[in-house]
N, C-alpha and C positions, 0 to 999 in steps of 0.2 A: 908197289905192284898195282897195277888198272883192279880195278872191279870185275869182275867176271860177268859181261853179258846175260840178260833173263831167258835170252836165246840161246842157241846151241847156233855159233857161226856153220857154212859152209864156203869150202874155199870154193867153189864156181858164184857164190854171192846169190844162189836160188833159195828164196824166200823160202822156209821150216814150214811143212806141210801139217796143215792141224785142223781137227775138226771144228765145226763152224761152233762159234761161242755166241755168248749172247751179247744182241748192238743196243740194248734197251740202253736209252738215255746217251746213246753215242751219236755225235755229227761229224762230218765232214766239212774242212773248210777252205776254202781254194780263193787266194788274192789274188787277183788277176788285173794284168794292167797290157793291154795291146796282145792279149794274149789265141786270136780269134785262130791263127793256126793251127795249134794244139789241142786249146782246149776243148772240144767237141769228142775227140778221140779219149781224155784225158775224164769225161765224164760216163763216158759208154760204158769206158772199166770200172770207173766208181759204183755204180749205179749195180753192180753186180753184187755188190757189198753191202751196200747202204741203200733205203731206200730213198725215193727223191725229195719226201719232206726232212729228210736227214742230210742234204747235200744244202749247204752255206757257199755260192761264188759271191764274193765282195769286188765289183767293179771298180776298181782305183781311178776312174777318170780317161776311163778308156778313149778313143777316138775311131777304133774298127769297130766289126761284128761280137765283139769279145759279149755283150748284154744282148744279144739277141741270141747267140748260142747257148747259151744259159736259158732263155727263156723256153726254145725249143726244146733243152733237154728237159724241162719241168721243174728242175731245184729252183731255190729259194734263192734272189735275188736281191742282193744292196747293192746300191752305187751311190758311189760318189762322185760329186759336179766336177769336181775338179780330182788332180791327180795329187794324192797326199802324201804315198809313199807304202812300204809294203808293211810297218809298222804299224800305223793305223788303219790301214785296210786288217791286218789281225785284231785291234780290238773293238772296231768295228763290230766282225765277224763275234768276236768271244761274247760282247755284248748282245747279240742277236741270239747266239745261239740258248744263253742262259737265259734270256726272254721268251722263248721258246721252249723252253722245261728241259732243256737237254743239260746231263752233270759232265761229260765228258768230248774233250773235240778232237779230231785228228786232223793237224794242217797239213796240206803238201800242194807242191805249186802245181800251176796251172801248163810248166812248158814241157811235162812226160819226163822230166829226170825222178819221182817221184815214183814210184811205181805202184799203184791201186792193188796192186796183187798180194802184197804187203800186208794190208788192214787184215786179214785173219790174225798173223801175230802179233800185231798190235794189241786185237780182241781179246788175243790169248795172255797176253801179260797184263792187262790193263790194273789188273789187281795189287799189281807187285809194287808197282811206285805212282808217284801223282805225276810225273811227267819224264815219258819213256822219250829218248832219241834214238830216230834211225840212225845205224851206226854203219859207214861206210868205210872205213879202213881198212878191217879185215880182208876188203876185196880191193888194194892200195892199189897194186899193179894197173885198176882201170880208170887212176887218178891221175892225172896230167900232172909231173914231178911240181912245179910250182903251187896249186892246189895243196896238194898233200906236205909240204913244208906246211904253208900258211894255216891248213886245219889241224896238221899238228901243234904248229906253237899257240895257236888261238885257243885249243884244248888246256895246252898247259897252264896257260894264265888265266882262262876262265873257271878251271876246278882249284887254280890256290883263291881267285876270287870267291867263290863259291862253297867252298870248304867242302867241295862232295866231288867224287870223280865223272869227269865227261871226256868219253872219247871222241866225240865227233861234235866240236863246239858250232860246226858254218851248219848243219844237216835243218832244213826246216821243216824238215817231215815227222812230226813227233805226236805224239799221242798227251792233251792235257787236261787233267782233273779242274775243272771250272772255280772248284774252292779254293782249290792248294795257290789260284794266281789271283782269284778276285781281292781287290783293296791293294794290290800292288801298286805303288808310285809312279807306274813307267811314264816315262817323260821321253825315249824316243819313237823316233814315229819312221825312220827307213829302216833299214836292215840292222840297224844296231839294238832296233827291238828285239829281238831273238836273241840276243846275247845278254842286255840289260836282263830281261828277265830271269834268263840262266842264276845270273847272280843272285838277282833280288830272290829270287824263290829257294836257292840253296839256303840261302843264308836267315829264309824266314824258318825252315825247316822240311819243306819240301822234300821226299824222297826221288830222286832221279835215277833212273834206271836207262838199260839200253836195249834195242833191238838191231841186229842185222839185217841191212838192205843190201841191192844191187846198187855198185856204184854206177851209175844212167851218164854218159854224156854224147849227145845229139848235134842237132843244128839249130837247138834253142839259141836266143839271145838272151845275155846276160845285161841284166840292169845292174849291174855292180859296177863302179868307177873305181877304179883298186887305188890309184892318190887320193881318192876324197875318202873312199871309206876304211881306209887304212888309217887316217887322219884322226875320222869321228872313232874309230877300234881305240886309238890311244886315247881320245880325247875321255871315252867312258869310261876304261880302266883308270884314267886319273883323278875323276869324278869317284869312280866307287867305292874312294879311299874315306870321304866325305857324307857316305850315306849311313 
């Protein structure tokens, strides 16, 4: 049987209303790559939460407006010359933010599937585990039937990888304890960072927990190539046998 969520699901997938906790030592951290659309709207909300020296956008090697929106909103800006990938635009970000005295991050991307409205209960669990995942299944219905296979089966292999249970293995909206990942080996740097970690930090002993999101989907575009990173998905899991 699954874990039981630190949240209390609702079936309309509205964010558990909770009194404002404390952000001491908390960031924000948004990896943005061509993302000038979005994200200007995508900080307005943050910014309600968090305040702007607690907001992290790491510039992936943008080519639009994507670092000037960032600048106008006030947060704290990295970029990268070139485009490296949404992996190391996270440790980029982790690396910045722990430089900065902050113990704990909450990533979510930069194209409004994400929802900033969230970060109260994030706030409110923070305690419970060293890396909480938004967890979007509960609201499956608003999951494109292909999606919701694939975050299913990717859940099941990465909690026997991981020896702890995760319902929502693709979600990159999570809230992470800075300690519980620093000195991790990760060695990928696209989207398979988010998974690689999943593993390595179960298995260091990481408590992983869950929270309830809105499942978001828009007229973002997706940087995901599903033959190549379905490829490098296997190629990890055969790796992880070896770590």
């Amino acid at each position: 049987m699954p874990a039981a969520p630190l949240t209390d699901p609702r079936p309309s997938g509205t964010p558990v209303s909770s009194p404002r906790t404390d952000r001491s030592g908390v960031a924000a951290l948004v990896p943005a790559y061509q993302a000038a659309r979005h994200l200007e709207s995508v900080l307005q909300r943050l910014l309600v939460h968090l305040d702007a020296d607690a907001v992290f956008v790491v510039d992936d090697g943008s080519t639009d407006a994507t670092a000037d929106i960032a600048r106008r909103a006030g947060v704290r800006l990295v970029q990268h010359l070139q485009n490296r990938g949404k992996g190391a635009a996270l440790c980029t970000g982790f690396d910045a933010a722990r430089a900065a005295g902050f113990t704990h991050v909450v990533t979510l991307d930069a194209d409004g599937q994400h929802p900033p409205e969230c970060i109260p209960d994030f706030l409110a669990a923070r305690n419970e585990a060293d890396i909480l995942i938004g967890w979007r299944l509960h609201d499956a219905a608003a999951m494109p039937p292909a999606r919701r296979f694939s975050n299913r089966a990717t859940a099941a292999i990465l909690s026997a990888l991981a020896g702890q249970t995760i319902l929502d293995g693709q979600c990159g909206y999570r809230m992470l304890a800075l300690a519980a990942i620093e000195g991790l080996p990760l060695s990928a740097r696209g989207f398979m960072l988010e998974s690689e970690l999943l593993v390595r930090a179960g298995r260091a002993g990481a408590r992983i927990g869950h929270v309830p999101i809105p499942c978001v989907y828009g007229d973002e575009t997706s940087h995901i190539d599903v033959l190549r990173d379905t490829g490098r998905f296997v190629w990890l899991v055969a790796r992880s046998f070896f770590w």
